[in-house]
mmCIF file of the N, C-alpha and C atoms, coordinates in Angstrom:
data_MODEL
# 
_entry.id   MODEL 
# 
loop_
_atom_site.group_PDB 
_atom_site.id 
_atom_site.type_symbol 
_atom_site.label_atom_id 
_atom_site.label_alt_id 
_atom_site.label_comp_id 
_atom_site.label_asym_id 
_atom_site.label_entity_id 
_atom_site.label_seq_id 
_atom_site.pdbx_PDB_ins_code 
_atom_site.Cartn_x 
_atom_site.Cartn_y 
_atom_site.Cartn_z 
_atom_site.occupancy 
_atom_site.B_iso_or_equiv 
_atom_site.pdbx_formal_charge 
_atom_site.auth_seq_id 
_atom_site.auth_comp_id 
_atom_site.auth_asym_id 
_atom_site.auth_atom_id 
_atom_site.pdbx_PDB_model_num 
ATOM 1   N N  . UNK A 1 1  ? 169.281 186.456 69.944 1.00 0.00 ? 1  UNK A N  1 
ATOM 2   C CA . UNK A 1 1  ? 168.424 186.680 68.802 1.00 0.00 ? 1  UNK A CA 1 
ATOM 3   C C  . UNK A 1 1  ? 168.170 185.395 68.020 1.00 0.00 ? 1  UNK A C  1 
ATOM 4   N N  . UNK A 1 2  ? 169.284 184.176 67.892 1.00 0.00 ? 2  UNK A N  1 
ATOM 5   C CA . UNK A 1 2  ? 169.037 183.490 67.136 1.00 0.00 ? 2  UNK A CA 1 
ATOM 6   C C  . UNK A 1 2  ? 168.248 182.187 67.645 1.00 0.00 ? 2  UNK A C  1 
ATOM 7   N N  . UNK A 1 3  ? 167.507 182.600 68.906 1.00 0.00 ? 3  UNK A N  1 
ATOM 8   C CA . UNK A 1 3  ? 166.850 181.198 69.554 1.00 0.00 ? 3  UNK A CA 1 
ATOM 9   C C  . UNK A 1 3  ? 165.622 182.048 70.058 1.00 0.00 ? 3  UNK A C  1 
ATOM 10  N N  . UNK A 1 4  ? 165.214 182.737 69.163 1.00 0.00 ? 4  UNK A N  1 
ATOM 11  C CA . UNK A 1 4  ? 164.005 183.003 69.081 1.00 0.00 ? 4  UNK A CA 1 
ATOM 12  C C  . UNK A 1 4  ? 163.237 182.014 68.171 1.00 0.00 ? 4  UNK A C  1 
ATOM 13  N N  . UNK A 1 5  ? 162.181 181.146 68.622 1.00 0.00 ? 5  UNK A N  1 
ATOM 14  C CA . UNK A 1 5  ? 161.856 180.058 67.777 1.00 0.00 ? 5  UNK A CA 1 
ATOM 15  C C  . UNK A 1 5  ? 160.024 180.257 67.544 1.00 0.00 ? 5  UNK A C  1 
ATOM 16  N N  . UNK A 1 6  ? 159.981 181.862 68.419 1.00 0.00 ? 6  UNK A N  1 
ATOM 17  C CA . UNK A 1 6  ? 158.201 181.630 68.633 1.00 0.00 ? 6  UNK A CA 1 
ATOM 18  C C  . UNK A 1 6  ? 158.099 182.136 67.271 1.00 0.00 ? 6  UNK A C  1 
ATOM 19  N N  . UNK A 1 7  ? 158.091 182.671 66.208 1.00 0.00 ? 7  UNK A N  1 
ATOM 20  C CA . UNK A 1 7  ? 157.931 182.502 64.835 1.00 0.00 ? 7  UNK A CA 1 
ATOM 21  C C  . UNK A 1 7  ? 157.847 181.522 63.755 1.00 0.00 ? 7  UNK A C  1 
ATOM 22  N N  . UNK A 1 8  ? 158.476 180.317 64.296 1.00 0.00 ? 8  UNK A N  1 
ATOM 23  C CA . UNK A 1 8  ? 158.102 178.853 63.827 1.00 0.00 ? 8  UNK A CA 1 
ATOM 24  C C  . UNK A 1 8  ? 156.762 178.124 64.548 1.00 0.00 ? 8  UNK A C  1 
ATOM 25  N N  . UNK A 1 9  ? 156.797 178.041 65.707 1.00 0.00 ? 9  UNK A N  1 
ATOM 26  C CA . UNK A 1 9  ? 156.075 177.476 66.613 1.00 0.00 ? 9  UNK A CA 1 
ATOM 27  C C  . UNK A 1 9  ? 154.321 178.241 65.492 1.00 0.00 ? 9  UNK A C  1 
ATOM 28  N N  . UNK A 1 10 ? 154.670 179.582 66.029 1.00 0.00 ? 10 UNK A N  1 
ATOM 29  C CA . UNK A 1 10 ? 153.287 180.389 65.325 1.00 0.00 ? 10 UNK A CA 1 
ATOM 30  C C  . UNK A 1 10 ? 153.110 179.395 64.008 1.00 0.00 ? 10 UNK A C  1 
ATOM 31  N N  . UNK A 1 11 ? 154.094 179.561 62.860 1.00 0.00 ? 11 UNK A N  1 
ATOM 32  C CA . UNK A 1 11 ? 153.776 178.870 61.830 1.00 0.00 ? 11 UNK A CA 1 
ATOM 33  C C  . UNK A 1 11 ? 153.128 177.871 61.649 1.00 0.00 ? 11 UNK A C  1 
ATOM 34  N N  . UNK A 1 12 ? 153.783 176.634 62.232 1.00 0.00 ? 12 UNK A N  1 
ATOM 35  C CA . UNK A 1 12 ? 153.107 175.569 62.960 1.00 0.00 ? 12 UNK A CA 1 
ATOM 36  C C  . UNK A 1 12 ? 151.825 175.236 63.405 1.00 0.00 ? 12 UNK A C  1 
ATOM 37  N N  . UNK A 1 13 ? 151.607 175.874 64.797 1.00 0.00 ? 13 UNK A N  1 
ATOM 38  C CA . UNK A 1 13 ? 150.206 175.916 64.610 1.00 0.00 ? 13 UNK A CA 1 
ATOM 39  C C  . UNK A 1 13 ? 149.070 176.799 63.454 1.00 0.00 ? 13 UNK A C  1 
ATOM 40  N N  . UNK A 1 14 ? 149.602 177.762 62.684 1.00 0.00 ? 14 UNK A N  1 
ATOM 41  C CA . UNK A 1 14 ? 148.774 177.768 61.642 1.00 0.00 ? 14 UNK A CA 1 
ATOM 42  C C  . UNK A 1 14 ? 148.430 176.720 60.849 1.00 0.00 ? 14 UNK A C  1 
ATOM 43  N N  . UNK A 1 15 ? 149.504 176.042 60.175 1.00 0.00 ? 15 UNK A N  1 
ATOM 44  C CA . UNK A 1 15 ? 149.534 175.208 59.589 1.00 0.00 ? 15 UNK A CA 1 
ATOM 45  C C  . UNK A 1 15 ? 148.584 173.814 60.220 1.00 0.00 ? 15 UNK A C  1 
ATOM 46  N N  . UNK A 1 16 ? 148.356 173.409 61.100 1.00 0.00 ? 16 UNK A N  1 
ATOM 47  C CA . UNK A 1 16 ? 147.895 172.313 62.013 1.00 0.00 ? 16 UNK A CA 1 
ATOM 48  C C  . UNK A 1 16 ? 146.353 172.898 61.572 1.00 0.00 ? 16 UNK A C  1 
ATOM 49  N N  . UNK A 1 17 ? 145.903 174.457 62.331 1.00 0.00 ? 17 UNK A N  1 
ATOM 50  C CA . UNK A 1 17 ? 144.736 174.357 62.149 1.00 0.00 ? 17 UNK A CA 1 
ATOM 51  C C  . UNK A 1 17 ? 143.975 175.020 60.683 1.00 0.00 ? 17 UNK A C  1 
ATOM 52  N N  . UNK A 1 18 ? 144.694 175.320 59.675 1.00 0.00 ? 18 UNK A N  1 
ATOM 53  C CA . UNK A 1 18 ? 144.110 174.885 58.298 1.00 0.00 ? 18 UNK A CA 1 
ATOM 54  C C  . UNK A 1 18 ? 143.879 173.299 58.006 1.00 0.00 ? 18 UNK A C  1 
ATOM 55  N N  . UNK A 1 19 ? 144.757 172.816 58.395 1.00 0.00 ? 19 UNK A N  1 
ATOM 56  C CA . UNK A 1 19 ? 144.647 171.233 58.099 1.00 0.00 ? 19 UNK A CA 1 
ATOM 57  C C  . UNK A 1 19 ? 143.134 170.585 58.634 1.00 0.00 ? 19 UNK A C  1 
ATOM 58  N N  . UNK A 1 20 ? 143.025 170.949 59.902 1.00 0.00 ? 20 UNK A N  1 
ATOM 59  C CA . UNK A 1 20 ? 141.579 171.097 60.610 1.00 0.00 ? 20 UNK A CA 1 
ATOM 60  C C  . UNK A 1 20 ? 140.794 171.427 60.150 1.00 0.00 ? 20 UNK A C  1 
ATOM 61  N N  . UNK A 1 21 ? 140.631 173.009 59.623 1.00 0.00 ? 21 UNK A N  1 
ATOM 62  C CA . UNK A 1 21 ? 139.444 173.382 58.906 1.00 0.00 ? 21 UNK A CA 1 
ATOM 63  C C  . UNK A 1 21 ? 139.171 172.549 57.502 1.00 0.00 ? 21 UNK A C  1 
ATOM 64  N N  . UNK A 1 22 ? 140.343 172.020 56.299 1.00 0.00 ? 22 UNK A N  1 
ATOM 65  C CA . UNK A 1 22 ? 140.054 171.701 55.549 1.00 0.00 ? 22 UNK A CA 1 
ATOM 66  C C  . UNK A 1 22 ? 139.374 170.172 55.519 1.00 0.00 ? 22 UNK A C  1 
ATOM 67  N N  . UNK A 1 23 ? 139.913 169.547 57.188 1.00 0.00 ? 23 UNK A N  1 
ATOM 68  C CA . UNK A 1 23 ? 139.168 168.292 57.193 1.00 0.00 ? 23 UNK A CA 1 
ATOM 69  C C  . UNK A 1 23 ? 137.784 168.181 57.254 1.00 0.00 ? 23 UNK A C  1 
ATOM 70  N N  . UNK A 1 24 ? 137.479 169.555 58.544 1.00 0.00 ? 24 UNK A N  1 
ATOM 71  C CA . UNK A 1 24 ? 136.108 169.378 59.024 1.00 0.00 ? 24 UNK A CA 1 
ATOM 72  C C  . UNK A 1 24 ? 135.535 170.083 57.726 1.00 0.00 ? 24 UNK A C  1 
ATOM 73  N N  . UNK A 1 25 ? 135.826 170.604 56.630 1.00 0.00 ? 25 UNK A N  1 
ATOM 74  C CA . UNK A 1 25 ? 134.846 171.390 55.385 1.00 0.00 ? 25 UNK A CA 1 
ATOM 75  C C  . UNK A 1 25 ? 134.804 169.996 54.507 1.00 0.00 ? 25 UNK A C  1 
ATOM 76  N N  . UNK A 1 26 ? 135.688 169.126 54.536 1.00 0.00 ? 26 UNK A N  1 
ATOM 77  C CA . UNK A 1 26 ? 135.249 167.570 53.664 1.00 0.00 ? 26 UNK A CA 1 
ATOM 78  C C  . UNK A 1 26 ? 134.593 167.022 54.708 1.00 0.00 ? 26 UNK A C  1 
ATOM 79  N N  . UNK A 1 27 ? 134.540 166.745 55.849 1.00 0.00 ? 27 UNK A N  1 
ATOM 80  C CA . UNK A 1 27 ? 133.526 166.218 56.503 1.00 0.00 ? 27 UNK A CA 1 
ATOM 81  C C  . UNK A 1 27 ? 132.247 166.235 56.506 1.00 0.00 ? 27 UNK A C  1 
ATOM 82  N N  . UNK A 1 28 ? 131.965 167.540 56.769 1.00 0.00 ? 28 UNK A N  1 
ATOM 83  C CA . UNK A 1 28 ? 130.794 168.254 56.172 1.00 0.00 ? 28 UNK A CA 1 
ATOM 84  C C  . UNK A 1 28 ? 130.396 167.974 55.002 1.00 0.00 ? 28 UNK A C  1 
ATOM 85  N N  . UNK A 1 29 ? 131.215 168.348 53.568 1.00 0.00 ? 29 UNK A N  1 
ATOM 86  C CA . UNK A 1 29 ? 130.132 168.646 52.929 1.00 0.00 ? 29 UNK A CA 1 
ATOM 87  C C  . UNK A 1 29 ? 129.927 166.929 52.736 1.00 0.00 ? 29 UNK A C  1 
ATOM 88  N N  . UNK A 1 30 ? 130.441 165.585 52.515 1.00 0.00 ? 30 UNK A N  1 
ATOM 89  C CA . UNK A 1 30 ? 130.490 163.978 53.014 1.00 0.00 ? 30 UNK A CA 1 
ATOM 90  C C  . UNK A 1 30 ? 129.019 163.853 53.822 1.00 0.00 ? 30 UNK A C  1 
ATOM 91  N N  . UNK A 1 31 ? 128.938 164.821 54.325 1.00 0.00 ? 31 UNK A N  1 
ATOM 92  C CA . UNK A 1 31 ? 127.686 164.087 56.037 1.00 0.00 ? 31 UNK A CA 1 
ATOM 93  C C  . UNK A 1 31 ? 126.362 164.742 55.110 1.00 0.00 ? 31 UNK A C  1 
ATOM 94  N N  . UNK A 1 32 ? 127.170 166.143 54.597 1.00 0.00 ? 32 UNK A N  1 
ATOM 95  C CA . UNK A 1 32 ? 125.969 167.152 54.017 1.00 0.00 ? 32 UNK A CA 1 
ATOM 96  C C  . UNK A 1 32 ? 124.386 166.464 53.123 1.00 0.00 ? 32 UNK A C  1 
ATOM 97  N N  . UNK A 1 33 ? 125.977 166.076 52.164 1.00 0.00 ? 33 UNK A N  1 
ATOM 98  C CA . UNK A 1 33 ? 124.915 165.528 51.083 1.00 0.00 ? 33 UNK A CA 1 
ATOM 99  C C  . UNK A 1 33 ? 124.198 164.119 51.253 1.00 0.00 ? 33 UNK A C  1 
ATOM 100 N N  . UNK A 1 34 ? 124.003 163.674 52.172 1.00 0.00 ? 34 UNK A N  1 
ATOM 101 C CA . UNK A 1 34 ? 123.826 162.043 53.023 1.00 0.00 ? 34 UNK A CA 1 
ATOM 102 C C  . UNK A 1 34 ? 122.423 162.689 53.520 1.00 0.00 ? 34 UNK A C  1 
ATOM 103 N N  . UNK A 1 35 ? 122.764 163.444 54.159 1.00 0.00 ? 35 UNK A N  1 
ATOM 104 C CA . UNK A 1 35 ? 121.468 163.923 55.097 1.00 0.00 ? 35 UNK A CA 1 
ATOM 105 C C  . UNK A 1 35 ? 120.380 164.788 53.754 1.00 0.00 ? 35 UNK A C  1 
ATOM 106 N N  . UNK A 1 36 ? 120.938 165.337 53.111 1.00 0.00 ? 36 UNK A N  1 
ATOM 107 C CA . UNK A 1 36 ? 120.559 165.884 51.997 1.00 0.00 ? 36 UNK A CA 1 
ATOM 108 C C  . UNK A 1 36 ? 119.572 164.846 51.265 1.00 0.00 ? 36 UNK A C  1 
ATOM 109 N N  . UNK A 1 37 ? 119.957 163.556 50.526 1.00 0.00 ? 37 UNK A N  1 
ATOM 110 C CA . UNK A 1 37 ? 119.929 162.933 50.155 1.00 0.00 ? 37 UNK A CA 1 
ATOM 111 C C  . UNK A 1 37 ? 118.218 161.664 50.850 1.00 0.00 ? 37 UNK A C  1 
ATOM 112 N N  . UNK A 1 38 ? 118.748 161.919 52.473 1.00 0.00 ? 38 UNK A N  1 
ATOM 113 C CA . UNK A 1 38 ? 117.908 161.118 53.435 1.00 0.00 ? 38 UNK A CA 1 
ATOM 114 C C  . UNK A 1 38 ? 116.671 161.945 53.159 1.00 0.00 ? 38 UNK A C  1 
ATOM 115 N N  . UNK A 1 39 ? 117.133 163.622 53.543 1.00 0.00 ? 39 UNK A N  1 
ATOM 116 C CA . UNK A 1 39 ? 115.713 164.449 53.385 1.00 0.00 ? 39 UNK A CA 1 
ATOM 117 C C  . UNK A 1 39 ? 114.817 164.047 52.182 1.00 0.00 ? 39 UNK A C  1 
ATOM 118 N N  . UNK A 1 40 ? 115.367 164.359 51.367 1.00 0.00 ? 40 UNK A N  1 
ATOM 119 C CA . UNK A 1 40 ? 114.760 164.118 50.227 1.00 0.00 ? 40 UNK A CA 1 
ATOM 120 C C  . UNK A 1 40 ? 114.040 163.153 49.728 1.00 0.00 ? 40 UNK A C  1 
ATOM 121 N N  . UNK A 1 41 ? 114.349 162.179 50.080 1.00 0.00 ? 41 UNK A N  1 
ATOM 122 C CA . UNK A 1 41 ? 114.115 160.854 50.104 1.00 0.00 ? 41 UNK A CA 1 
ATOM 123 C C  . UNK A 1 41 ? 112.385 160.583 51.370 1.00 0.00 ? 41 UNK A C  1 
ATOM 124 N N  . UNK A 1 42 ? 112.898 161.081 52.439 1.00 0.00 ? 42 UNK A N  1 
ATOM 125 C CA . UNK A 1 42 ? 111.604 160.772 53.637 1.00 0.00 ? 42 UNK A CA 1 
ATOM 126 C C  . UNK A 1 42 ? 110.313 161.695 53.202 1.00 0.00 ? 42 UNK A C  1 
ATOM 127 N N  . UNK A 1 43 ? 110.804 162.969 52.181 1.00 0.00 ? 43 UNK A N  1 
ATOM 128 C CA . UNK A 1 43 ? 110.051 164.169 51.795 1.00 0.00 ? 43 UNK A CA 1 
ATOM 129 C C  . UNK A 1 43 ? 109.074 163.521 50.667 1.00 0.00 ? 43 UNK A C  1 
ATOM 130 N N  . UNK A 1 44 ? 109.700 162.758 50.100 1.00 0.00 ? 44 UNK A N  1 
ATOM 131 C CA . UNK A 1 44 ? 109.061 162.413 48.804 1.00 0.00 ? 44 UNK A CA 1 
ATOM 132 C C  . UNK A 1 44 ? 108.058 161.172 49.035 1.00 0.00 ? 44 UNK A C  1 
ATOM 133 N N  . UNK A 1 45 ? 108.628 160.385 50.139 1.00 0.00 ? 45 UNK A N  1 
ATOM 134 C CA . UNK A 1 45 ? 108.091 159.045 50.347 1.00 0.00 ? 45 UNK A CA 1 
ATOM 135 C C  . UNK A 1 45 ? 106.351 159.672 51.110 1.00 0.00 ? 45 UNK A C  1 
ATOM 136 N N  . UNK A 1 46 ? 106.352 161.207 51.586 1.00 0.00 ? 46 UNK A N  1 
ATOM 137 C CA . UNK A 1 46 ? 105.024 161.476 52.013 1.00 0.00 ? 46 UNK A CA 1 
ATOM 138 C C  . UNK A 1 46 ? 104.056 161.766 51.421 1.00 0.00 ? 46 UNK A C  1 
# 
């Protein structure tokens, strides 16, 4: 019973892929407002 470890392991990778999502949601919104910014910019220059 006491080398049951797949309840950490699980934890673990939860933990790994929040870390993921919270990178790729600053990535995003970083690229978002750039491209945002470009649009706006090529929109206006017409």
């Amino acid at each position: 019973m006491c080398n049951d470890e797949k309840g950490g392991e699980v934890l673990e990778y939860a933990l790994i892929a929040g870390l993921i999502v919270v990178a790729a949601i600053a990535a995003i919104k970083g690229v978002g407002s750039k491209v945002l910014a470009r649009w706006t910019s090529l929109n206006s220059s017409m």
